[in-house]
C-alpha positions as CSV (number, residue, x, y, z in Angstrom):
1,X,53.0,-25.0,-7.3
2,X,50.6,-23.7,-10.2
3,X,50.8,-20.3,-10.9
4,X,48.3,-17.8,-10.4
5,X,47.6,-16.8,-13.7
6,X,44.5,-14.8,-14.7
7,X,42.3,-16.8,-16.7
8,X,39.7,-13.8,-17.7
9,X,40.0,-12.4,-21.0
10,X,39.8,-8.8,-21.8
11,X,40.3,-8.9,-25.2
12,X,36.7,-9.3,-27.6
13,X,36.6,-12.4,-29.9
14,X,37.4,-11.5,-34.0
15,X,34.8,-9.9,-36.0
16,X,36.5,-10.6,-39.7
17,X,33.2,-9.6,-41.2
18,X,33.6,-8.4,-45.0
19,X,33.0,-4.8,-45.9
20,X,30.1,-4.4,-48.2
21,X,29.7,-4.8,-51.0
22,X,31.4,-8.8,-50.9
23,X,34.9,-9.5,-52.3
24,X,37.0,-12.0,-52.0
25,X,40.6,-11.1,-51.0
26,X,43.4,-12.6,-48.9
27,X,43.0,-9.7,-46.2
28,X,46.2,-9.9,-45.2
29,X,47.8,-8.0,-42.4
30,X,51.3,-7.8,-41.4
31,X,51.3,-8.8,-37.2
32,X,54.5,-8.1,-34.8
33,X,56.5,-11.1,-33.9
34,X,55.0,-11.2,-30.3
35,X,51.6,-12.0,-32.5
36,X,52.8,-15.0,-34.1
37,X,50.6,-17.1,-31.6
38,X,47.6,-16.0,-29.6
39,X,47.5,-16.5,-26.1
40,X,44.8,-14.3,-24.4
41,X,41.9,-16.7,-22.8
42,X,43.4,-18.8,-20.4
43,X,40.6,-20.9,-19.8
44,X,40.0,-21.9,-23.7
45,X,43.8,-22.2,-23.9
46,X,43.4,-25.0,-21.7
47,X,40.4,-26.5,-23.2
48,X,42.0,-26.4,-26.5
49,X,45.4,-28.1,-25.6
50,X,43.5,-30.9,-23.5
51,X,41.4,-31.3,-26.4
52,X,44.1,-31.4,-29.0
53,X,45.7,-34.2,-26.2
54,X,42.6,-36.5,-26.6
55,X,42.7,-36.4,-30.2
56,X,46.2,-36.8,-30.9
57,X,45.8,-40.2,-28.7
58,X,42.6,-41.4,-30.1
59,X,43.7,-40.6,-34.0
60,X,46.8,-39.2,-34.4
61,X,47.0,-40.6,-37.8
62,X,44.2,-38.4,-39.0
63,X,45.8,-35.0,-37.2
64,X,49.6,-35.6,-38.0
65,X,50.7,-36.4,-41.7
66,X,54.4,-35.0,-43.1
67,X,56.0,-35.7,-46.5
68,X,60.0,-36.7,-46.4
69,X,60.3,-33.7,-48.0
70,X,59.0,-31.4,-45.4
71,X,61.4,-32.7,-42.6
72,X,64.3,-29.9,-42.6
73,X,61.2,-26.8,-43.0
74,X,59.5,-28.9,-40.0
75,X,63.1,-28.9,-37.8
76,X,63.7,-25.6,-39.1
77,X,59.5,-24.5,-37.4
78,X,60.5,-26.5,-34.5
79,X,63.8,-24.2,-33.6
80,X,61.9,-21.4,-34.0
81,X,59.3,-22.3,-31.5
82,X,61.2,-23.6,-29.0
83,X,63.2,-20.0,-29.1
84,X,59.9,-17.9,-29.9
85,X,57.7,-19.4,-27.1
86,X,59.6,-18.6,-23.8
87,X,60.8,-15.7,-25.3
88,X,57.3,-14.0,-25.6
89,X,55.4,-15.6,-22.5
90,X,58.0,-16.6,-20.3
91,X,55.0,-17.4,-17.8
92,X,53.9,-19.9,-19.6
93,X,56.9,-21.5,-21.3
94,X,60.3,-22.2,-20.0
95,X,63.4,-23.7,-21.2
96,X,64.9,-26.4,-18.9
97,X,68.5,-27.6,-20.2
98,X,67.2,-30.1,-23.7
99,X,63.3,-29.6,-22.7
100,X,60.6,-27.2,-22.8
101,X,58.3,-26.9,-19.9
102,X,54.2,-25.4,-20.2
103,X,54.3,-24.1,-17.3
104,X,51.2,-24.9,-14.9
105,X,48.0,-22.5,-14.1
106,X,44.8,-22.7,-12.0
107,X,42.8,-25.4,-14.4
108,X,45.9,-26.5,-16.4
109,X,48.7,-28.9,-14.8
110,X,51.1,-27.9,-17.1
111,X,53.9,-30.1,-19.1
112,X,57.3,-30.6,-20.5
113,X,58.8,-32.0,-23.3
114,X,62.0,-33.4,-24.7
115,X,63.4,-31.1,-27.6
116,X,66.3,-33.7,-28.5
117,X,64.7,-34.7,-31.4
118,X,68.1,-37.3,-31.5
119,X,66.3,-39.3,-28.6
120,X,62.6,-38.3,-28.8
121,X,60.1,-40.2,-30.8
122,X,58.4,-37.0,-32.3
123,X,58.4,-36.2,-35.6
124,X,59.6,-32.0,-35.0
125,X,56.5,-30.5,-35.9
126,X,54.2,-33.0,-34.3
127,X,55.9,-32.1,-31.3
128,X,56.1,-28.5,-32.2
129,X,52.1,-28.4,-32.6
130,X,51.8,-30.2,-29.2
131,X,52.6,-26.9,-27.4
132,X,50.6,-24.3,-28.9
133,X,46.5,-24.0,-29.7
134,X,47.3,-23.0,-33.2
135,X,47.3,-25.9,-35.7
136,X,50.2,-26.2,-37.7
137,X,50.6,-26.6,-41.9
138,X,53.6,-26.3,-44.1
139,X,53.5,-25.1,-47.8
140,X,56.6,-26.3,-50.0
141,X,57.6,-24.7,-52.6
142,X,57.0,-25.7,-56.4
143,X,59.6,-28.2,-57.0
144,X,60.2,-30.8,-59.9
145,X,57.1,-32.8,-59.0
146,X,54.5,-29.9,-58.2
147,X,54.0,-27.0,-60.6
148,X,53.1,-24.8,-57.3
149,X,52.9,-24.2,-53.7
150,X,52.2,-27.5,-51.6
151,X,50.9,-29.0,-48.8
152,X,53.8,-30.8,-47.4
153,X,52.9,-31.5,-43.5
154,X,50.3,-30.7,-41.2
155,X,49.3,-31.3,-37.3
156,X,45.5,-30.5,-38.1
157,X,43.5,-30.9,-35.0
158,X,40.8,-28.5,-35.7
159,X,39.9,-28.6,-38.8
160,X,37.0,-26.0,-40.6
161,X,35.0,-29.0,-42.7
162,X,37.9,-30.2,-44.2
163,X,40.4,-33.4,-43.9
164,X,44.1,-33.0,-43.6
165,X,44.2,-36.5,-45.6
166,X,42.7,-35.3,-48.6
167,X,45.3,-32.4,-48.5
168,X,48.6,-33.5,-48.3
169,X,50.7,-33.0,-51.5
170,X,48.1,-31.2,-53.0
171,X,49.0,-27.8,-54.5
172,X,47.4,-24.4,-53.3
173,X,45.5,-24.3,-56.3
174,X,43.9,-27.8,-55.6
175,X,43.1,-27.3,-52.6
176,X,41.4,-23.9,-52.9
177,X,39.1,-25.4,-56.0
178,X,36.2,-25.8,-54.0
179,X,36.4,-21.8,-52.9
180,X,33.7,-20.1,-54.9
181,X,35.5,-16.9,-56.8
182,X,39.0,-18.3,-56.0
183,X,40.0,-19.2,-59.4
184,X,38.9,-15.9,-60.8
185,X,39.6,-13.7,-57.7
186,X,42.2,-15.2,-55.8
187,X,44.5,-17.6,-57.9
188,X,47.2,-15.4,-58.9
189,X,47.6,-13.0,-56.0
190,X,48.0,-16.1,-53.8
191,X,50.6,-17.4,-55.8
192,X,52.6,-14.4,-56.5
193,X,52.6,-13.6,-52.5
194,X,53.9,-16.9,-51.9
195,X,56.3,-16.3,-54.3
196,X,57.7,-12.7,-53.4
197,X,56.6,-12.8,-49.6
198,X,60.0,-12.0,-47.5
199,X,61.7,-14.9,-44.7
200,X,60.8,-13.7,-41.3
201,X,57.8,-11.6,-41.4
202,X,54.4,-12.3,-40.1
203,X,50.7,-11.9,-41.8
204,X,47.4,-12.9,-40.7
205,X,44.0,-13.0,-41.9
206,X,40.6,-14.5,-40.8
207,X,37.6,-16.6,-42.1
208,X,34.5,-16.9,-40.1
209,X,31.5,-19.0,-40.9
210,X,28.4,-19.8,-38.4
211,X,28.2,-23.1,-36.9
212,X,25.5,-25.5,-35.0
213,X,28.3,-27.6,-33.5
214,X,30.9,-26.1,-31.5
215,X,33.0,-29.2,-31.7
216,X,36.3,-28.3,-32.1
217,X,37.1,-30.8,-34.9
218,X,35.2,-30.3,-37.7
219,X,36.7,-32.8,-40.4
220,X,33.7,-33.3,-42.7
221,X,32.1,-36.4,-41.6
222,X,29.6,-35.5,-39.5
223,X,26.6,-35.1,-41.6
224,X,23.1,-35.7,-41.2
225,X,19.8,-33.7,-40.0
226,X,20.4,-31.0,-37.8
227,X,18.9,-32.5,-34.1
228,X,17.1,-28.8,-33.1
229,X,15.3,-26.5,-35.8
230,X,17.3,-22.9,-35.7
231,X,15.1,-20.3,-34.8
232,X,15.0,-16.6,-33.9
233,X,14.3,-17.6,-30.5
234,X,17.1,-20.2,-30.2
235,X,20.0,-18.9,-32.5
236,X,21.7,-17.2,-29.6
237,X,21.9,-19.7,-27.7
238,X,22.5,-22.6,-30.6
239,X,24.6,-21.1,-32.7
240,X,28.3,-20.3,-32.5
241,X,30.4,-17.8,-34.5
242,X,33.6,-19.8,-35.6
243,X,36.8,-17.3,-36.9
244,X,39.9,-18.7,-38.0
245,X,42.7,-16.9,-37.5
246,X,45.9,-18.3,-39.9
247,X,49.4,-16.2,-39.8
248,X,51.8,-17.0,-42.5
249,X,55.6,-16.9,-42.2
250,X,58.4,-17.8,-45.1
251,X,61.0,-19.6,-43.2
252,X,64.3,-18.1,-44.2
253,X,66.4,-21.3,-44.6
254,X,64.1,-23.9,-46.3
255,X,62.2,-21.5,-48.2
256,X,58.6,-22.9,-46.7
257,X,56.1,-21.2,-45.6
258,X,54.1,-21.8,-42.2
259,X,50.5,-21.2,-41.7
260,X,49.3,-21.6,-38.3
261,X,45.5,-22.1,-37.2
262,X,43.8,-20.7,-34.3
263,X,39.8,-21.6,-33.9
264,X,37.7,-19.1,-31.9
265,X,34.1,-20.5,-31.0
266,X,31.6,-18.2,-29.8
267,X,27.9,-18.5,-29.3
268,X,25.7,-15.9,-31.3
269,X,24.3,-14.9,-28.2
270,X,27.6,-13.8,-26.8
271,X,29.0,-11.9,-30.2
272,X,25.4,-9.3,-29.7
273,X,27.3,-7.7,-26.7
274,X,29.9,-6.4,-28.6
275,X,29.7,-3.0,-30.1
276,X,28.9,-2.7,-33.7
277,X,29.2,-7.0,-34.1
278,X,25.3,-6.9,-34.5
279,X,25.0,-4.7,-37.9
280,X,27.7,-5.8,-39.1
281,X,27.3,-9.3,-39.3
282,X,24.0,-8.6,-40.9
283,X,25.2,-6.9,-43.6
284,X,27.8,-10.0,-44.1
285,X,25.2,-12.7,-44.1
286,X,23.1,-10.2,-46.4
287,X,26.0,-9.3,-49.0
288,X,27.0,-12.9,-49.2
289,X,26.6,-15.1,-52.8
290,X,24.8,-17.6,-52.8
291,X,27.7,-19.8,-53.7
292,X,29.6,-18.9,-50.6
293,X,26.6,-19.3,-48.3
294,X,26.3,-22.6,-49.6
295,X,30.3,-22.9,-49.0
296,X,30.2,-21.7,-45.4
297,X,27.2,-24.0,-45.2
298,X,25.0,-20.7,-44.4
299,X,22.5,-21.0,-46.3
300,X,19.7,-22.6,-44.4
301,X,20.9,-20.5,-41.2
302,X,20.8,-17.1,-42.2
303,X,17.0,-16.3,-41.9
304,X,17.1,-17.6,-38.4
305,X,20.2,-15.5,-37.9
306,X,19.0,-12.4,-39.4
307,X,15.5,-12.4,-37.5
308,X,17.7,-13.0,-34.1
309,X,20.0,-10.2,-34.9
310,X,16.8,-7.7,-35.8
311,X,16.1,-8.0,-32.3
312,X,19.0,-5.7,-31.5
């Protein structure tokens, strides 16, 4: 029998909008263990996993990639999950003798899963990634063959423009290069946390950007001319506020570090209702650079977005 689990949310989306003046920083906060994963919308929760289902079947190739090197930090990610989850929402996850069950809701049928990874055909954080919303990536640490932090696995579903492909193995550094200020601003503070952050504890942050597609999966191919011309008029209704959420944890035996990924999609016309969201969005999209509007991909939204949010 599914469980009668309350599907509405009482908890408003993330408003990660920069203080003026703009500066980029890591903005990290440090988030109790029963915050590792966020679980608060029932209904997205189980749009996003039957989403992250269709993709993993119609190109799991693109969403799952893992160096040899990563496979003990990935086991080491998986044991933790399958100990964190039904510890912190034991309605929704429960362990059943060498399995894990999702336990079923109105609009979700639930599932379980095999955690022998002796007789399943998972790689351990493919199958890890398979039971949260969060997306999952694992930094390595410098070794012989990279001078720095690297990208050694990933389950990317939902990916912010970027491709998990053009990624892997890539140091933080290169991967970062296309982030206006971060070579100036942001380099060597990254680093040096990676370096000195302690095993065990938890820190988030956020990025936001504004969107005309709230698919999901955002991998940079879709290009093109937008369809409908943003206006003051439509912007509410066409436009969608799209926060990442990332945590990071150092694994205490491999020495990795885990970022998870959780995508929150709002339209514009639903952020308005919150208290203080309207000004201070403005003053983001006004105390942006023009480099990272043209980053977030901003740049020929903002006039549309600015004239909707004067209406307030």
């Amino acid at each position: 029998m599914k469980k009668n689990i309350n599907t509405k949310s009482h908890k408003p989306p993330h408003f990660p909008f920069e203080d003026p003046p703009f500066r980029l920083s890591m903005g990290l906060l440090k988030v109790p263990e029963e915050e590792w994963f966020e679980i608060f919308d029932m209904q997205e929760r189980s749009h996003q996993l039957a989403e992250k289902r269709k993709l993993l079947a119609d190109c799991h190739q693109d969403i799952f990639m893992a160096h040899p090197s990563s496979l003990e930090a990935s086991k080491e990610v998986f044991n933790k999950m399958v100990e964190h989850l039904p510890a912190v929402r034991p309605d929704l996850y429960s362990r059943t003798g060498d399995g894990i069950k999702l336990e079923p809701y109105s609009g979700y049928e639930g599932e379980e899963w095999s955690t022998d990874l002796k007789t399943n055909r998972f790689h351990p954080l493919d199958l890890a990634a398979r039971w949260v919303q969060e997306d999952l990536v694992i930094m390595l640490p410098p070794d012989k063959n990279q001078s720095g932090w690297w990208l050694g696995a990933g389950s990317v579903a939902f990916p912010s423009r970027w491709s998990l492909k053009e990624k892997l193995g890539r140091t933080m550094d290169m991967i970062h290069a296309p982030v206006p200020f971060y070579e100036e601003q942001l380099r060597t503070p990254t680093n040096n946390f990676l370096d000195q952050m302690p095993s065990g504890e938890i820190f988030s942050r956020r990025n936001w950007s504004i969107h005309d597609d709230p698919t999901l999966r955002q991998d940079g191919t879709r290009q093109g001319k937008r369809e409908i011309e943003i206006t003051s008029k439509n912007a509410g209704e066409k436009l969608w506020l799209r926060v990442e959420r990332q945590t990071l944890r150092k694994l205490e035996m491999t020495g990795a570090v885990l970022f998870t990924i959780r995508i929150h999609l709002r339209k514009l016309k639903h952020i308005v209702q919150f208290e203080g969201s309207v000004g201070r969005l403005s003053q983001a999209l006004s105390d942006l650079p023009p480099e990272m509007h043209a980053y977030k991909q901003t740049q020929t939204l903002a006039d549309s977005v600015q004239a909707y949010l004067d209406q307030f």
